[in-house]
Structures are given as C-alpha cells and as structure tokens.
N, C-alpha and C positions, 0 to 999 in steps of 0.2 A: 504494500500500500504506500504511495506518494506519502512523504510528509509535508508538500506544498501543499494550499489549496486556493486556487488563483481561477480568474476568467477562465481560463480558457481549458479549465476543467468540468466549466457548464455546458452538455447539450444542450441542445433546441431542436425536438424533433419537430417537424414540419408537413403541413398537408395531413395525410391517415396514418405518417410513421409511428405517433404515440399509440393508435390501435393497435398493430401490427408487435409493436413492442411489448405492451398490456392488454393482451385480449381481456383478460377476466375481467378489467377494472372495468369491460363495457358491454360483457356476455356474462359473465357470472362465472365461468370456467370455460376453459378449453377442451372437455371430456362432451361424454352424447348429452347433456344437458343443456351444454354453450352450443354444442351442433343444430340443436333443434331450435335453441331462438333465436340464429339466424333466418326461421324459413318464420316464424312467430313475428321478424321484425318485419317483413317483406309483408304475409297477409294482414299485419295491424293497418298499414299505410291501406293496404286494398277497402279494409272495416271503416278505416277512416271517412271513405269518401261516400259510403252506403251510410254510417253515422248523419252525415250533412247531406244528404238526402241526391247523391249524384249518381250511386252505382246500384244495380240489382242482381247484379251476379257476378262471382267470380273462380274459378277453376285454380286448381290446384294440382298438378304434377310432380311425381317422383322417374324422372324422365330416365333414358338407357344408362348414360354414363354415372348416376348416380346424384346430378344435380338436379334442381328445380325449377321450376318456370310456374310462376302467379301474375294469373291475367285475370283485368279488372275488365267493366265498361264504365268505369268514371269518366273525369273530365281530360285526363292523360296529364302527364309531368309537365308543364310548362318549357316551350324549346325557343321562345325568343329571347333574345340578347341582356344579361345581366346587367344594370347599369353600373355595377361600382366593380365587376370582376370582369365586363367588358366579354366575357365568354358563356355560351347558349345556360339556359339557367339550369336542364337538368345537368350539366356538366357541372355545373357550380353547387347543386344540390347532393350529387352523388361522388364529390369527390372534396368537400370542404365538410369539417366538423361543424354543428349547430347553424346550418344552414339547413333551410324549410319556409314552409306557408304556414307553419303552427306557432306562430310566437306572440303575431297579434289573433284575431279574428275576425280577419277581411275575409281569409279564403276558406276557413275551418272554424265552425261555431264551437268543437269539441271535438277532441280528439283522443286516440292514444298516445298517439308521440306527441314528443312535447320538446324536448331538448334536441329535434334536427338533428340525430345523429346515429339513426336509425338502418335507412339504406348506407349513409356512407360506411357505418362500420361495417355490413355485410359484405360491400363493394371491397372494403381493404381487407377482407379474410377469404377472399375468396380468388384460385386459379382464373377464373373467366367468371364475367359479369357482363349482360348485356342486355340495356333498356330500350325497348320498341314501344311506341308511342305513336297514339294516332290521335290527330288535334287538326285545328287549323285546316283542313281540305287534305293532309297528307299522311303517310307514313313517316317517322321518323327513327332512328336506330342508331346507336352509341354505344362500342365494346369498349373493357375496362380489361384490367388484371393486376389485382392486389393493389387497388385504389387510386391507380391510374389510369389514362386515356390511353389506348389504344390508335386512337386516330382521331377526328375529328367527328362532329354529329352529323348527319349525311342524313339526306332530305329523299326518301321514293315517292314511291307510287303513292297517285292519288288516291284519294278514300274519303267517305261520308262515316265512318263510322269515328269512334271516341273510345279511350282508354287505353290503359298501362299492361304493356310487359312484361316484367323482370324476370329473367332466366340466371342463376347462379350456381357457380359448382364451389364448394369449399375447398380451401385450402389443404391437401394434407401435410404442409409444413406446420398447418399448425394445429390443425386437431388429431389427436390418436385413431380416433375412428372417424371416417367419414359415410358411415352408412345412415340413412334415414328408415326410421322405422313407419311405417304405412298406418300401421291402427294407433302410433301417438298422433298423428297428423290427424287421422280420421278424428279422433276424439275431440282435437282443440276445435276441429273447422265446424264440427258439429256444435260444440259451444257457442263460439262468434254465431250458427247460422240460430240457435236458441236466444240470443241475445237480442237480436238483430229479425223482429218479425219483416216476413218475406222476402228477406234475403238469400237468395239460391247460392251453396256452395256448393263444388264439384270435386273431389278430390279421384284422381288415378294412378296409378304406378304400372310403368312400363318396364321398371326393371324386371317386376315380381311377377307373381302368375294372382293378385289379390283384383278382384271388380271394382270398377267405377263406384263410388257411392256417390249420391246426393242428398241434400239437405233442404231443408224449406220450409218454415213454421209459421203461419199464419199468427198463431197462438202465442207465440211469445214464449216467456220465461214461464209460463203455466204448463205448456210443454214438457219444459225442463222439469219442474218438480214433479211432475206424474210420472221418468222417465226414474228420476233419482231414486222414490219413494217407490217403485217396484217391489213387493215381494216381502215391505214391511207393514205390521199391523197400524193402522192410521188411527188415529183418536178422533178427529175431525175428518170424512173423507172429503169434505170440498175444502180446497187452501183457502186461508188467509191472503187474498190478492191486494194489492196497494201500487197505486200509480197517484204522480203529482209532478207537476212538469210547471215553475216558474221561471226563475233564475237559470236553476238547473234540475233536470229529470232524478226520481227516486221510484223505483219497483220493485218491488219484492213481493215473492209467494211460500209461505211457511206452513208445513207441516207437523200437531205436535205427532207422538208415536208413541207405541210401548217400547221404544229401542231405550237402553240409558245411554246411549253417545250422541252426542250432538253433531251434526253435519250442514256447516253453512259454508256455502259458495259466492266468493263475493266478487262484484267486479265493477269497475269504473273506466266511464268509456268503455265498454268492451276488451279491456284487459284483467286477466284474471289474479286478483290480488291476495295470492294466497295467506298472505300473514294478517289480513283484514285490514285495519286501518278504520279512521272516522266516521266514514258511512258503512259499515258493522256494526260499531259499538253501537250509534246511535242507532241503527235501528232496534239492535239487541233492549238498551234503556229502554225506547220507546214501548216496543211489546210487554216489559217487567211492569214500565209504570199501567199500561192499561190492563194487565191480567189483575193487576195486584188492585184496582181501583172498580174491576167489574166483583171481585170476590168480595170487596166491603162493604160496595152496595150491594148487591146481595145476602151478606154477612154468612157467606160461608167457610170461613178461616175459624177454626174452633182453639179454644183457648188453648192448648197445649203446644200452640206454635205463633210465637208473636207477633212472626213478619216470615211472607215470601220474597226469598232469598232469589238472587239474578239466575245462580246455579239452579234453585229450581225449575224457572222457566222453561230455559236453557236445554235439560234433561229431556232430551228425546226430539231435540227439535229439529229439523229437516227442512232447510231454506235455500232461496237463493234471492242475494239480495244485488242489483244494478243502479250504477247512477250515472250520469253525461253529465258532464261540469266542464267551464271555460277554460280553468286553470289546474288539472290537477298538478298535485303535487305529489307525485312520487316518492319514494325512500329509495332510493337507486334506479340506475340506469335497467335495472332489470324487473323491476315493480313490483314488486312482493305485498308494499304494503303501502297503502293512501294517505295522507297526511294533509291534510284541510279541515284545519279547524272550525272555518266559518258556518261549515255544514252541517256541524252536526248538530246543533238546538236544533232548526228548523227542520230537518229530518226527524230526531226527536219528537219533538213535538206535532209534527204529520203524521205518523207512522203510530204516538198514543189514541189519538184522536181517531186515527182509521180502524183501528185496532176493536179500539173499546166499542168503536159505533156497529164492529162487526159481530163484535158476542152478546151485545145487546139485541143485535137483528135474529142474531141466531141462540136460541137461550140452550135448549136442548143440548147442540153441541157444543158451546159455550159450558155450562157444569160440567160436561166429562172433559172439557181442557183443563180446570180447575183442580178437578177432581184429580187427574194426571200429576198437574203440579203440585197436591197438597200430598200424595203418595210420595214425591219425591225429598219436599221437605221434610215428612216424618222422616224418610230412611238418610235424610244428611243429620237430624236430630239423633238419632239411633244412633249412626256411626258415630261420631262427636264426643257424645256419653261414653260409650264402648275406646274411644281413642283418650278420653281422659282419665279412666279408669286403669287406663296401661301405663306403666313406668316401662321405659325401656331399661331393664339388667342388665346388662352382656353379662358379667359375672355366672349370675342362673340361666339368661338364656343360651350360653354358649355348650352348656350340658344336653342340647338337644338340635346343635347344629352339628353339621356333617362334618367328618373328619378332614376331608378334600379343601373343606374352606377356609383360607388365611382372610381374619375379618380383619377390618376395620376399627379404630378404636373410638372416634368421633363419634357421639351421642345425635347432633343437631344432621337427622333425612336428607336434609334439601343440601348437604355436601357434598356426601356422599356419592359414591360409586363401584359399583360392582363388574367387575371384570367376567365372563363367564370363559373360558379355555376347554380345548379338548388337548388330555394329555398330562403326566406328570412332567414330561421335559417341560412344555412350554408354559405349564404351570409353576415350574421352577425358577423359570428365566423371568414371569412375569411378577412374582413375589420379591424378588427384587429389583425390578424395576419398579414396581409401584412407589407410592405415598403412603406408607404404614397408618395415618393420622385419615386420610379420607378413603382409599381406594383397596378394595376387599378382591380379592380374588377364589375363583372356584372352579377345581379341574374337573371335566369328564373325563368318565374313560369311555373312550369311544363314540360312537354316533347312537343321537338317543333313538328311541321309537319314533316311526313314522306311525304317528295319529290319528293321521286321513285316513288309513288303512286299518283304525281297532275301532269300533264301535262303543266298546263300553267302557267309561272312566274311571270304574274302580279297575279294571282292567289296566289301566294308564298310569295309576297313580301306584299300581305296582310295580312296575320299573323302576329299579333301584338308581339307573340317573335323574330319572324325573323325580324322583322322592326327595332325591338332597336338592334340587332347584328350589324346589316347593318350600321345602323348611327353610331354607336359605332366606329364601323372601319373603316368605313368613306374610303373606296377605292371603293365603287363600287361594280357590281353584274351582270353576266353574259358578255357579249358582252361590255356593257360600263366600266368592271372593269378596275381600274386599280392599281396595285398591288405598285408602289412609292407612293401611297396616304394613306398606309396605316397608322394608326397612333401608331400601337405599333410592336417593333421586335418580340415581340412574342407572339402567342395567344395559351392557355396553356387548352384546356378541364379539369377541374379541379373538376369530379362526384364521389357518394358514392362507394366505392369497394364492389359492389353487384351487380347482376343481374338489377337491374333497374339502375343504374349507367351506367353501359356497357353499356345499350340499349341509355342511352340518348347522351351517346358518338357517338352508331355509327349512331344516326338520328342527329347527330352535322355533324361527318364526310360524311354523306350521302349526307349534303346540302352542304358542302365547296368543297366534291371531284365532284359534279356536274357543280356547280353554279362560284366554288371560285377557280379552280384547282391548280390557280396560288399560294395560301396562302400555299400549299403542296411543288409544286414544287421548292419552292425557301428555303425553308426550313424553313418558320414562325411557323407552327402548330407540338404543343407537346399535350401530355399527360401527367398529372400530376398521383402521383404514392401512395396514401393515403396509410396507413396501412387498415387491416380492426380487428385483434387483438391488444391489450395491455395486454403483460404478464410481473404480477410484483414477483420478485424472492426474497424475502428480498430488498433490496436496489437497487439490477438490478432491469430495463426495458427493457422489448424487444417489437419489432412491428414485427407484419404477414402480409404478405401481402392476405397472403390464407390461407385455411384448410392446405393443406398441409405444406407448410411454419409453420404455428402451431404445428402441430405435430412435425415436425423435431425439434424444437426451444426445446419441452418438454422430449422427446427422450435424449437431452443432459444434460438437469436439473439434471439428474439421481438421482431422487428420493426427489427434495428436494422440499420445499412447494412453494406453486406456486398460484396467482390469476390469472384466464384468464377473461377478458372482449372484448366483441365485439360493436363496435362501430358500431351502426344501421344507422350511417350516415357523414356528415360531420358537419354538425350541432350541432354534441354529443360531439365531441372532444372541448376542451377547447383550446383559440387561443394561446398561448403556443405550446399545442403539435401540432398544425395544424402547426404552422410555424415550428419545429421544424421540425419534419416526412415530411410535404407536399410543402412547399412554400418557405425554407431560401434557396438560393440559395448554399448556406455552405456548409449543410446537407441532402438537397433534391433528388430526383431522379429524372430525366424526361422523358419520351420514346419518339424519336426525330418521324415523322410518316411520313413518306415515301414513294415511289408506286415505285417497283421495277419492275416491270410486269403490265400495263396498259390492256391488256387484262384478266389476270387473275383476275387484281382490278375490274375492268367493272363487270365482270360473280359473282363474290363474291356480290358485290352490287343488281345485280339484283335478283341475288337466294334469296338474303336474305334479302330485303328491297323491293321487286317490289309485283306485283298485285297477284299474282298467289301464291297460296299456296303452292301448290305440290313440288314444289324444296326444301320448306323449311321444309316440312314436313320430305321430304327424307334426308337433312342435317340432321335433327334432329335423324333420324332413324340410319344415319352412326354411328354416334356419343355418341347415348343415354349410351351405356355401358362405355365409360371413363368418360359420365359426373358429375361434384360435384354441389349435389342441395344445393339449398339456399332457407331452410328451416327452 
C-alpha cells in the first residue's frame, strides 16, 4: 500500500464505468437474483407507460441465445436531439446515469423508476443491447455493448405504428450465471398484469421447450387475492376491497383466514416492495383501528382481554395492498421497501373509514372477522402467561439437551444463534469458530428423515436426529408449537456447498416448512453461505462460492499464478477461515429464507421431496442442460 495519498490517486469513473465497477450497488448482487432485475428493470419502464395510460400490451421473451427482448406499444423512447448532450435522447437516456422523463411529471404522472438509471444500468451489464423504437412516422434502432454506442441511431422504414424494443443479452463477465428462469419471469409479468387491470402481458421462451403464456385481468388486484387465497379456509369469503385515487391511488383487497401466518403483498407503482414500507403499515393501522372500533361498538371484546393487539388483526390475514404516487421514494436502487411518509395518515385514515363502513355493511361476516381476531388475542394472552411463567435455567435445562449441542451461554433470545451442522468434523471446526457468548452449535449425524415421504408425526418425532433439533429448540412441533418458546433468534442451516449439503438443507427445510412453518414465517431461519473454493494469489485470498464464481474470480487474475483449493467440506476449512467466510457476523453472508408464494412453496416441496418419482424425474429432465455437476 502507497504511503502517499495525493490527487492523483483519485478515480473518476465516467459515463456507466461506476456500474460496471459496482454492479450490486445498483442490482443488488451479481448472482441469479441481480440476473433477473435486469429483465425487472426493462418490463418496469414497459409498466411505466400502461401506469400513464399509453400502452396495453407488452411481450416478453427468453429468446435463442439466452437474452431478452421486451416490446411495448407505448409512446416509444424519444429519438430527437438532446439539447444540453446535443446527441438523439434515447442515446443520452440509455447511456448516461439518472437521465429519464421521470424526475418531473410532464411525461410520467407515476412511475416505477424514479432515479433514471434503470435501462442504463442494464445497457452497461450487458454483451449487446439494442433499442428499436417506433415514433414519429419511423422505425428507429441503436446497438450498444457494455454501455456504449455501437454506432450511431439510424432512422428505417417507415411505420404508423408506436413503441419500445429493448433486446438484451447479459454480461457473462459479470454474472456467474446467465441463464433466465421462465416461471420466475412468468410469475413477476403475471403480477405487473394483476396490478395493472387490462393490461395484456405475453411472456415466451424460445430457448426452452415451456408455452407462451398470457395474462389479462379485467379484475384487478381482486384477481390476485382469489389467486393467493387458493386452497385456504376464508373467514370472510368476499375480500375487503378498497380503492381511493386523489393525490395518489391506494387498493387493497384483504382476506382474514384460519391460517396463523400473515401474507401481505405490497407494491407501489407496480413494483413489488417486498420489505413493505409506509403504505403497508398504514394500511395494516388503518384495518386494526377499524376492527378494533367495529368490536366496541358492538361490544364484543369481553373482559379478559383489554385491547386488540395489531398482531391480532394481522393473524391470518391474506392481502395485497397497491399504491401510484408522484414521488416514491425508495430504500434503494433495488426497492424492497417504500419510504413516504406523507402517505401514510391519509391512507390510514381511508382504509379505517372503508374498512369499518365494510363490517358495518356486512354484520354477519363482520362477527366471524372479530371472532377470528378475538381467538387470536386469547392465544397471544395464553402464550405470554405461559412465557412468563418460564425462567430460562441453562443450569437445569441443559440436563435434557442433547449431547451433540455446544450451547450458548447468553440468556437474552433475540442474540442468539444456532448453528445446525451435519457431522462431528465440521461440528468441531464450527465450535471453535463460533462466539461461545451468542452462537450454539448442533451436529447431525447424517441426513435426517425425509418427511414428505412419512405420514405420521409420532413416526417423525422418533428419529433420533429430529428428536435432538426438537429439544434443542425447545418451542414445540406441529399443533403444540409454539414459536415464543423458542430458544435462539436465529437458526442458521449451516451444510457443505455441495450437492449433498443442499440436499441436507432442503430435508432440514422440508421438516420446519411442514412441521415448524412458524420458525419461516416470523423470520428465524437463515442459510449460512460457506465458500466452496480458496484461491491464493500471492498474498490475496479469494473465496467461491461456485464453479462459476471460480472462474470469474481467475478470468481477472489475468495471468498471474494462482493456487485453487476446494474445500470437500466444512470440516476441511480450518476455524479461522470458517469464522471468517461463514459465521462472524462482521464478514458473513446469510440468505434470510422466506415463502413468498405458499402455493408454489407447497408444489416445489412435493415434486421434489414427496413419494413419486416422476415429477422429479421430469424437474430433472427440464433442467439437466444448465446443470453444474459435482464431480
């Protein structure tokens, strides 16, 4: 390292270089998640222009070579001359950062993007990029590659018709994989077309051997909850529907259920905000204050419960709530979560009022929503009692944990953490890597019971690996769980990065998304993220996660001597590097594990874990040609 530090040690990347430099800072990662919102950024702009009322259809392709191509009939990218960049403006739009029509609201009432830098970053991650454009009496067409111009924008054939082409193949300088998966696509385009009544989407894959779908819902987001609520017990079977469109549009359609897990989908503008944000809560508030205000005028809250509690509502509720506003405001370039405060009273306060005016219309199924939530309070009262009644001992209760588990000595849950390992080796390596003070580790031996495949739970809970999980965590299993009893915040599958690793994760997650669902839903269970390479460079080290991740890591060595090792386990890695790579919470990665779709989770599990081959067989067959063996 230089001990100067002067000018002319500062960069200045220029034009899409700071992309290209930091994909994640403006994809979220470089792996199949940053893959896929590139093609997310491309149909938001298409949503965009059906939002403000320009397009009604648009097409989606997983073309031969593996890239994309999303055709609108909006108004097409503007191609006359830039005043201040002097060059055609989609050139200036698709190859300059925070350049767009979304910053005021001449040309877009509401939008998804918002920061302009949407297509350019796709354009700089991508081998070929190339926008056709029909506007103005003409065709128009401009190639790129990796965020530059190709040539200039060149004028064809004439034409009556209107809107945007965007064809794009990804980089694989910079993604590990570049393959698109067909039913993630299918699933987003079908949201956008739920979101978006009568908006036709089309999605196709020419690579694959998968049909054409399309999309089309008159219906709207009511669509969507009838689609969600599939298959579970409804308490109310007509939703709570709510539409109010001033400033800015708010709808939502809620479901309660007999499920105990809550399932709200939320989105602004038509992008899907999965960590929720402002118009959530509020809508969430608005529903609590008018259940809670229809049950007192009617006075049926009975003295042994003082007040319903937000988490009562909550319990079983089944929604999806949408808003279009001028200005959202994002938490990141990748939009997880909405942040506009202005919005949320008036939401609030629309959504009590619609709410209340709805169980008032409807009395009948208005008391069993009640009735629902006053079941849910008594058993949050129950638990409570039952949780205050408990001292946690280690002292006593360690007389009836399992030998395998090196606990933790820290009293205070929400520290905590539970390592689960298959193996005394790598149960050894991980006992000392840990945090003696938070972090508990617990070996199997071997791969537990596949659960899909045993009908009966006393059957289950006699497996001698599943029995020490059990007591380990000490909240209980099936029907008796209970999820405040748990003893650590977080329980972290933590198996080799290989093929029998994966398997023994998902005959872990096989048992909790059955058995344990609540350990998912409240967001306990992670994924720990091992390397499965060590490459030493001279004095660097790097870690892989995959082959592919390997390769790209050597690709940049350019040329210079290199040792690779692969680590046949976790047990191989010295505790050192396991804390470092796998466990310090510092330096670690974890993948948070989630069920965003309960029915899709359901069908996943049973194809792939259940009694019958055939489905697995056929997964296998879809897939065989992207697969990387581990050999």
């Amino acid at each position: 390292m230089a001990k100067t530090y002067t000018a002319k040690d500062i960069t200045v990347l220029e034009g899409l270089e700071p992309v290209r430099k930091r994909p994640a800072m403006y994809i979220g990662s470089t792996d199949v998640r940053g893959l896929h919102h590139l093609a997310w950024e491309v149909l938001d702009n298409a949503v965009d222009e059906a939002l403000n009322g320009f397009c009604t259809d648009i097409k989606m392709v997983i073309e031969n070579d593996g890239g994309i191509t999303v055709t609108d009939n909006g108004r097409g990218i503007p191609v006359d001359i830039h005043p201040k960049t002097k060059r055609p403006a989609i050139e200036t739009i698709l190859c300059t950062l925070h350049a767009g029509g979304k910053f005021d609201h001449g040309a877009y009432k509401s939008s998804g993007g918002l920061h302009g830098v949407g297509a350019s970053v796709v354009n700089a991650l991508s081998e070929v990029f190339i926008a056709t454009v029909w506007r103005d009496g003409y065709e128009w067409a401009q190639e790129f590659s990796r965020g530059k111009p190709k040539g200039n924008l060149k004028k064809g054939k004439p034409s009556k018709a209107h809107g945007t082409e965007i064809y794009f193949k990804p980089d694989s300088a910079i993604f590990s994989k570049t393959h698109y998966n067909f039913k993630t696509i299918v699933g987003v385009a079908e949201s956008k077309a739920f979101l978006n009544k009568g908006l036709k989407i089309t999605v196709a894959d020419k690579l694959g051997d998968e049909k054409a779908v399309t999309f089309k819902y008159e219906n709207g987001i009511k669509d969507y909850i009838a689609r969600i609520v599939q298959g579970v017990s409804l308490v109310n079977p007509e939703p709570f529907y709510f539409e109010k469109e001033d400033e800015f549009k708010v709808e939502c359609a809620m479901h309660w259920t007999t499920a105990t897990d809550t399932e709200i989908h939320s989105y602004a503008n038509s992008i899907n905000t999965t960590d929720g944000g402002t118009h959530e809560l509020a809508v969430r508030s608005g529903l609590t204050k008018a259940v809670r205000a229809y049950a007192e005028r009617k006075n049926l809250i009975p003295k042994n419960i003082k007040a319903i509690a937000p988490e009562d509502v909550y319990e079983g509720l089944y929604g999806i709530v949408s808003v279009l506003i001028k200005n959202p405001q994002f938490q990141g370039q990748t939009k997880e979560k909405l942040n506009n405060p202005e919005i949320s009273s008036p939401i609030e306060s629309s959504v009590k009022n619609g709410c209340e005016a709805y169980l008032l219309a409807n009395p009948t199924m208005a008391d069993a929503v009640v009735k629902r939530v006053l079941l849910a309070a008594e058993a949050r009262l129950a638990s409570r009692a039952a949780k205050d009644s408990v001292t946690r001992k280690l002292s006593s209760l360690k007389l009836n944990l399992p030998g395998k588990l090196a606990d933790c000595s820290s009293n205070k849950v929400e520290d905590t953490e539970l390592f689960i390992v298959e193996g005394d080796s790598a149960g050894g390596s991980a006992k000392m890597a840990r945090d003696r003070k938070t972090q508990a580790v617990l070996s199997l031996r071997g791969k537990i019971l596949n659960v899909e495949q045993v009908a009966s739970l006393e059957r289950i809970q006699a497996n001698n690996e599943i029995k020490n999980l059990l007591a380990t965590l000490g909240c209980g299993v099936g029907q008796h769980m209970d999820v405040n009893k748990l003893r650590y915040g977080r329980v972290i599958l933590m198996t080799d990065a290989d093929v029998d690793g994966a398997h023994i994760s998902v005959l872990l997650l096989t048992f909790i998304y059955r058995y344990m669902p609540e350990l998912i839903n409240k967001g306990h269970v992670f994924l720990a993220m091992p390397p499965l390479y060590r490459i030493e460079a001279g004095k660097e080290v790097f870690y892989a996660m995959d082959e592919m991740e390997k390769e790209k890591i050597l690709a940049k060595l350019n040329g210079r001597k290199y040792d690779v090792g692969r680590f046949k386990g976790l047990g191989e890695m010295n505790p050192e590097t396991l804390k470092e790579t796998t466990m310090n919470p510092k330096s670690r990665s974890l993948m948070k594990v989630q069920v965003l779709d309960h029915k899709a989770t359901n069908d996943v599990f049973e194809r792939l874990m259940g009694k019958d081959p055939k489905p697995r067989f056929l997964f296998i067959k879809e897939r065989a040609e992207f697969a990387e063996l581990d050999i």
